[in-house]
C-alpha positions in Angstrom: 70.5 -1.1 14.5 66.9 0.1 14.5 63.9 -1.2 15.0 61.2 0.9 13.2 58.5 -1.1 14.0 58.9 -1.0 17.9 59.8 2.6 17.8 63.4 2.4 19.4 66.5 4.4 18.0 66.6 7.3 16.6 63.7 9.4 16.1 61.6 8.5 12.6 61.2 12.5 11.9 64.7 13.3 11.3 64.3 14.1 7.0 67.6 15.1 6.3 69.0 14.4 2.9 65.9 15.3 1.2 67.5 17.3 -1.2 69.9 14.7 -1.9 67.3 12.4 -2.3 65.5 14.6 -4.6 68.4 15.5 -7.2 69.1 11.6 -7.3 65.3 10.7 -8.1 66.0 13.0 -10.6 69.2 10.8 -11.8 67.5 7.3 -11.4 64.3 9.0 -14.2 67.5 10.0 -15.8 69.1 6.1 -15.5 65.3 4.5 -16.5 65.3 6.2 -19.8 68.6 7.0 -20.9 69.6 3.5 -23.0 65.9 3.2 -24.7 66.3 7.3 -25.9 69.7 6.3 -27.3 68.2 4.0 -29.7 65.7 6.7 -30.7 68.4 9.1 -31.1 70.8 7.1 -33.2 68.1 5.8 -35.7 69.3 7.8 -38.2 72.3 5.6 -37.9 70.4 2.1 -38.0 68.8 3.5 -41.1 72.1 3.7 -42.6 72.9 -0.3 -42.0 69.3 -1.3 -42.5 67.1 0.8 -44.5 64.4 -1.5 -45.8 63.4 -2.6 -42.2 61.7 0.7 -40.6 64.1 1.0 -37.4 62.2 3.8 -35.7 58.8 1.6 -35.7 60.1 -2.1 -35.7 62.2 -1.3 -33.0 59.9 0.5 -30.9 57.3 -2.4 -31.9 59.7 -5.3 -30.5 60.4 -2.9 -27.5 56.8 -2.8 -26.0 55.4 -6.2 -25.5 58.7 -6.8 -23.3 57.8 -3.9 -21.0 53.9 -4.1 -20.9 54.0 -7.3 -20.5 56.8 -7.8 -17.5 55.3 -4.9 -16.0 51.5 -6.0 -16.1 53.2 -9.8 -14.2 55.2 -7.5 -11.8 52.3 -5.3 -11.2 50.6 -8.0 -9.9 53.1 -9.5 -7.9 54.1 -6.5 -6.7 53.6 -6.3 -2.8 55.7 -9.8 -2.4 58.3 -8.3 -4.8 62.1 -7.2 -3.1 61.7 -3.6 -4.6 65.8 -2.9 -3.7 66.4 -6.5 -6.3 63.9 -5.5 -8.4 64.9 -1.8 -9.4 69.0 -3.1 -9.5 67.8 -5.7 -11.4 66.6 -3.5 -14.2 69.5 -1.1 -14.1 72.0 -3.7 -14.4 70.0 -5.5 -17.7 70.1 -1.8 -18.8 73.8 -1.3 -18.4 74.3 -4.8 -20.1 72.3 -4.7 -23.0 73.8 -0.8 -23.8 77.2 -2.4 -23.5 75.8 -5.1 -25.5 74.9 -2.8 -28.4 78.4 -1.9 -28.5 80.0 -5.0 -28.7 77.6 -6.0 -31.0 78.5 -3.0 -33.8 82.4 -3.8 -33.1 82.1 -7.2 -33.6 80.3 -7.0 -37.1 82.5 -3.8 -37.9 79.7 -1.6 -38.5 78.0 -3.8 -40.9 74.3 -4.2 -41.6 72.1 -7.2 -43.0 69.2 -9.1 -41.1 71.5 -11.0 -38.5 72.4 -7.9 -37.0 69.2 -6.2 -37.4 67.8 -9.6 -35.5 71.0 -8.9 -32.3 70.0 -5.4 -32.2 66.3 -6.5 -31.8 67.1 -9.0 -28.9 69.2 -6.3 -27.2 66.2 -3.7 -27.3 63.6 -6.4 -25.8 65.9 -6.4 -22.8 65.7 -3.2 -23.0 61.7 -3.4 -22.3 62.4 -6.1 -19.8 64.9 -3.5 -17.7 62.5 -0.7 -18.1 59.3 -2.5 -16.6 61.7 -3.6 -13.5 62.6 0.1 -12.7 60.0 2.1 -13.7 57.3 0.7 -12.3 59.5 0.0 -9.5 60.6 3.4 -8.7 57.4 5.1 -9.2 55.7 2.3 -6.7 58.7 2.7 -4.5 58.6 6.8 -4.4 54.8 6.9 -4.8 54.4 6.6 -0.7 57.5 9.3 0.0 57.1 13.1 -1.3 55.8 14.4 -4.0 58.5 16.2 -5.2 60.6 13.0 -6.0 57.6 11.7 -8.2 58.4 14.7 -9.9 61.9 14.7 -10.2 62.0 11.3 -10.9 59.6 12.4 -14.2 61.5 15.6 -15.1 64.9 13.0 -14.9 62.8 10.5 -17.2 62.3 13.8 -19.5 65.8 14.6 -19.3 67.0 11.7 -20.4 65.7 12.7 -24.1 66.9 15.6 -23.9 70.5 14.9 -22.7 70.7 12.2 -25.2 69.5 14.5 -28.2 72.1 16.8 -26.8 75.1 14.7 -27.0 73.8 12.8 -30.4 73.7 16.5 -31.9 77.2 16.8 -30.5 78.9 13.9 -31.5 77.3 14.5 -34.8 78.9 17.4 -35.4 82.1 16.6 -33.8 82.3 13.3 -36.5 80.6 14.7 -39.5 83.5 15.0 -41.9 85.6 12.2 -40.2 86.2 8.8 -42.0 83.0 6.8 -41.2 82.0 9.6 -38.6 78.5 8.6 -37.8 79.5 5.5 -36.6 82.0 6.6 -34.8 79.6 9.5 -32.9 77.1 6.9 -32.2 79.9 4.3 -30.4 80.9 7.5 -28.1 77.4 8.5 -27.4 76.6 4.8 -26.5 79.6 4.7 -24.1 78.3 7.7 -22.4 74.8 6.0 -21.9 76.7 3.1 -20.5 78.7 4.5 -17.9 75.0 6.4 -16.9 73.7 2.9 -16.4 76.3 1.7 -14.2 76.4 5.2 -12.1 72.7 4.5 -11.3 73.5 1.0 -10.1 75.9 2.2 -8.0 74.0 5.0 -6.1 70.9 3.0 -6.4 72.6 -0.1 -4.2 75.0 1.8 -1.8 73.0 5.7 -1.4 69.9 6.0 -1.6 68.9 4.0 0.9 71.1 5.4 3.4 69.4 8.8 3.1 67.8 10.1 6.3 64.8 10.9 4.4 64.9 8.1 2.4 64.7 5.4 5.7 61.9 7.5 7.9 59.4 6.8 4.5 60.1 3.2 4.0 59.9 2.5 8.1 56.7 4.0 7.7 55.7 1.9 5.2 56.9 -0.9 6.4 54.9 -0.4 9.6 51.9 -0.3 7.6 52.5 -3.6 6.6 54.6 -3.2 3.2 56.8 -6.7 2.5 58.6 -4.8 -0.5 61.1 -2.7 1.3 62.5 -4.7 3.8 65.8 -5.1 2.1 66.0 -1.6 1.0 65.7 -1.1 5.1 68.3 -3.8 5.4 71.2 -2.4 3.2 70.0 0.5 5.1 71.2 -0.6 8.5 67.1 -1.0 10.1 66.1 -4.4 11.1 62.2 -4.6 10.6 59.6 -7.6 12.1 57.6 -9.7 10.1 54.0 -7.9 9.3 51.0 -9.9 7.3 50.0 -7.5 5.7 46.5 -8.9 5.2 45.6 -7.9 8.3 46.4 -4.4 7.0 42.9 -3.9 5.7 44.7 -2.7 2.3 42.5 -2.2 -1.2 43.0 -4.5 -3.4 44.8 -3.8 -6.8 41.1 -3.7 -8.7 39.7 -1.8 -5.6 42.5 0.8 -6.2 42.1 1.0 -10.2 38.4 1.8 -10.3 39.4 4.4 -7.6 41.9 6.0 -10.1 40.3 4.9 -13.5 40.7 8.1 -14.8 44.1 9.0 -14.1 44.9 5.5 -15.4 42.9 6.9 -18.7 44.4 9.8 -18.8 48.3 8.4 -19.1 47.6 5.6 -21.7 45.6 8.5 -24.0 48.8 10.9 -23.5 51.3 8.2 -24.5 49.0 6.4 -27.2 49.0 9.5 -28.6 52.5 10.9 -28.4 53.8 7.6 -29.8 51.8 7.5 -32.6 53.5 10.0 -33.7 56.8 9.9 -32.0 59.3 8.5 -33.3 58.3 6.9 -36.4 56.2 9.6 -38.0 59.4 12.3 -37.6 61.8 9.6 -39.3 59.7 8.3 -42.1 56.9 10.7 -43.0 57.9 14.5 -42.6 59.7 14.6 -45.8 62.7 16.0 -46.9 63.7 19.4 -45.9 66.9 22.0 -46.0 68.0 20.3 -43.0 68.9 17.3 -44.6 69.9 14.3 -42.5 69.9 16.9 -39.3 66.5 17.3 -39.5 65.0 14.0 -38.0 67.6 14.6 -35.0 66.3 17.8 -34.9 62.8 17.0 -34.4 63.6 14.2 -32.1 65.8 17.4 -29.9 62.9 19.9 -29.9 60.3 17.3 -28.7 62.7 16.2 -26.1 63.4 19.4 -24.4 60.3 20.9 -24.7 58.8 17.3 -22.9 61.6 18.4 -20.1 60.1 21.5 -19.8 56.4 20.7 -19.9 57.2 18.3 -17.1 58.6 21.1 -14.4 55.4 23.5 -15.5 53.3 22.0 -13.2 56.0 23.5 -10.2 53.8 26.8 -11.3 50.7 26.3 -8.6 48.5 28.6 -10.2 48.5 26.6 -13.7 49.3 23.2 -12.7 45.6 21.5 -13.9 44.0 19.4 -11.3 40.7 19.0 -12.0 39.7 15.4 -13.0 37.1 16.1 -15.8 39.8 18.9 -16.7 42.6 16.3 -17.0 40.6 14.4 -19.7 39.2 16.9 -21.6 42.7 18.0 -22.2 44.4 14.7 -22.9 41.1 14.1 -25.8 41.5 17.5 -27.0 45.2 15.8 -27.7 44.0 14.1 -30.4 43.7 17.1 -32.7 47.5 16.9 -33.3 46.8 13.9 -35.4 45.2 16.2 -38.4 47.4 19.0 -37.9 50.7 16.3 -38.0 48.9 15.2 -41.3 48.3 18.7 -43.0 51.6 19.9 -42.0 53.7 16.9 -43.2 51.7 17.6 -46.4 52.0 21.1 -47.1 53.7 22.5 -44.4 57.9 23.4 -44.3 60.1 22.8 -41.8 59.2 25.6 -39.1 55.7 24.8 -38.7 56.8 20.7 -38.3 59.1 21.8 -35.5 56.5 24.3 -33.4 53.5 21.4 -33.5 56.9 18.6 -32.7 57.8 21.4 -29.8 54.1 21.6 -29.1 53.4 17.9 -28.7 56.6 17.3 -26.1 55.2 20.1 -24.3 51.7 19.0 -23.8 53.0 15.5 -23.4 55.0 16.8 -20.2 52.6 18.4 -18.7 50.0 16.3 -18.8 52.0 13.4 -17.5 53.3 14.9 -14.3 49.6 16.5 -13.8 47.9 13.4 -14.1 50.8 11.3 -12.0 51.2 14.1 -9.1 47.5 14.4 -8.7 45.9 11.1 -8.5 44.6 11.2 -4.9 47.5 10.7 -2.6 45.4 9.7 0.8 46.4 5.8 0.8 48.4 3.7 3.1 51.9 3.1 1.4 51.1 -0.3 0.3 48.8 1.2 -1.9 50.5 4.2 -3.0 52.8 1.2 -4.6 50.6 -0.4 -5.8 48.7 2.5 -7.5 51.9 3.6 -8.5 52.4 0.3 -10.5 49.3 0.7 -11.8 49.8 3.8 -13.3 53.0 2.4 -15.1 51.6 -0.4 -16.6 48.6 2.0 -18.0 51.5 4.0 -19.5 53.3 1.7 -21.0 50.0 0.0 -22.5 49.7 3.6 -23.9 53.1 4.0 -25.5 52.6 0.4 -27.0 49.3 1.2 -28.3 50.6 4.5 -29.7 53.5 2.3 -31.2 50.8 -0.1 -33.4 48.6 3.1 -34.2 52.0 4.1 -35.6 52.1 2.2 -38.8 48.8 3.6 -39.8 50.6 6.3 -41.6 51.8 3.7 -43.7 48.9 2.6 -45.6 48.4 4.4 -48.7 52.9 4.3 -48.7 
């Protein structure tokens, strides 16, 4: 085996695999998302079983204290963390808690009433426990490698919505006039998100690591003084030495965030936003429209997709927006969607709902993988984990702010 920290075996500059690498950062954004975007997806099935208790918003609510708050501890913690036990730890609650929905609707045969409604809230809190352990752990973890698997691992987080809007359209269709169809659809499409989950396990524990690419990054950071990826190096066949990495001279974790206070701004503004609008506003305040029960689902499909594309814009150098005061100016002038959401719920028909919906994912994209790919890069890798965390848990805070700000379009209902 190698010994990265005494420089013997084989050279640290051989990057090999890095496409490999790339496509299955892509797959894990994919893996970090896909069970929580099911449940968005399929709430026009939970408001079938319980339709006095306001599924899109109560069980986003009961979602985000799970994953802001395990995510703020494990921010913290995060350069004694095990990274490799941390990021399979969060795939495997994933897999087990999707599964767990399933079991759940087959054991009470499809049936609603608060019990039910209290299992499917449990389930979803582990959902917000699984999401803290790998999203902040793969965006510290691939913060201090290239940029392009930052931002693949974003476009696979986008994906996710979209591939799960897909296939809910799908199975839709496909059980629409069958006997108790919807059902049905949504017990396929959760299967599909299960077998996801366990994929990303799989390549998670037993290839990523192995990538050529994948060890020259994590030696380096390990020689730097990183205690995080020494099992990841392990599975990975590389024996490293014991470093104290407080001899490392490394910021500290406050040190890093007044460095970065903007960026940090910038993503909780994007997502407060975006979430106060997304999902619950789309279910429970647009109306009712020629669309009929599609037309939730299809809100919900054009914000997706347009989010997936918004978040590969920024491959476009020449309007990719890196300027810090232009970063925040943009992510205010955000805020204007709230009237024009308002107006158009109001008076507007379906059309102009689904342009500002399209509009919104878009912007929310873009923004994201701007602000995430463009906070300043010139750290040791301890850091770049650390910052990485940082930015997490000031995106999350975001989404759960945007979750309460939510039930503001209630008053007055």
């Amino acid at each position: 085996m190698t010994d990265v920290l005494t420089g013997t075996g084989s050279s640290p500059t051989r990057l090999e695999g890095k496409t490999r690498a790339t496509i299955l950062c892509w797959f894990f954004g994919m893996g970090s998302l896909v069970a929580w975007n099911s449940m968005l997806t399929i709430n026009d099935y939970y408001y079938q079983l319980f339709p006095d208790y306001h599924p899109a918003r109560v069980l986003t609510l009961v979602y985000q204290p799970f994953a802001v708050g395990t995510t703020a501890i494990l921010a913290y913690y995060e350069a004694r963390l095990n990274t490799r036990k941390r990021n399979l730890a969060g795939f495997s609650i994933f897999f087990l808690s999707t599964l767990g929905l399933i079991l759940l609707d087959l054991g009470t045969k499809g049936k609603g009433g608060l019990p039910n409604y209290i299992g499917v809230c449990v389930l979803v809190g582990c959902f917000g426990l699984a999401d803290a352990h790998c999203e902040g752990g793969m965006v510290g973890d691939l913060s201090f490698m290239c940029p392009e698997f930052i931002q693949s691992y974003f476009g696979g987080l986008a994906a996710s919505g979209a591939l799960t809007s897909g296939l809910r359209l799908m199975t839709k269709a496909v059980f629409e006039d069958t006997h108790d169809g919807n059902r049905k659809g949504v017990l396929m499409f959760l299967a599909i998100a299960t077998f996801l989950e366990f994929i990303c396990i799989f390549l998670y524990a037993y290839t990523f690591p192995k990538l050529p690419v994948v060890k020259h990054f994590r030696s380096m950071v390990a020689a730097e003084g990183s205690m995080t990826v020494s099992s990841d190096l392990a599975a990975a066949g590389i024996q490293t030495k014991d470093v104290d990495s407080s001899r490392m001279g490394r910021l500290s974790n406050k040190e890093l965030f007044w460095q970065n206070k903007d960026y940090a701004f910038d993503l909780y503004i994007i997502y407060a936003l975006t979430l106060s609008i997304f999902p619950g506003f789309l279910y429970e305040n647009t109306g009712k429209h020629q669309l009929g029960d599609w037309y939730a689902l299809v809100l919900i499909a054009m914000y997706n997709v347009l989010d997936l594309i918004g978040r590969y814009v920024p491959l476009i150098k020449c309007i990719k927006l890196e300027s810090r005061k232009g970063l925040l100016i943009a992510c205010l002038s955000r805020f204007l969607l709230i009237p024009a959401f308002y107006f158009t719920a109001k008076y507007g028909d379906q059309g102009y709902m689904i342009f500002l919906v399209s509009f919104l994912g878009l912007t929310n994209g873009y923004l994201t993988v701007c602000a995430i790919t463009t906070a300043p890069k010139g750290y040791k890798g301890p850091e770049q984990n650390a910052l990485g965390n940082i930015m997490v848990l000031f995106l999350l805070g975001g989404i759960f702010s945007g979750v309460c700000l939510d039930w503001l379009w209630q008053i007055g209902k």
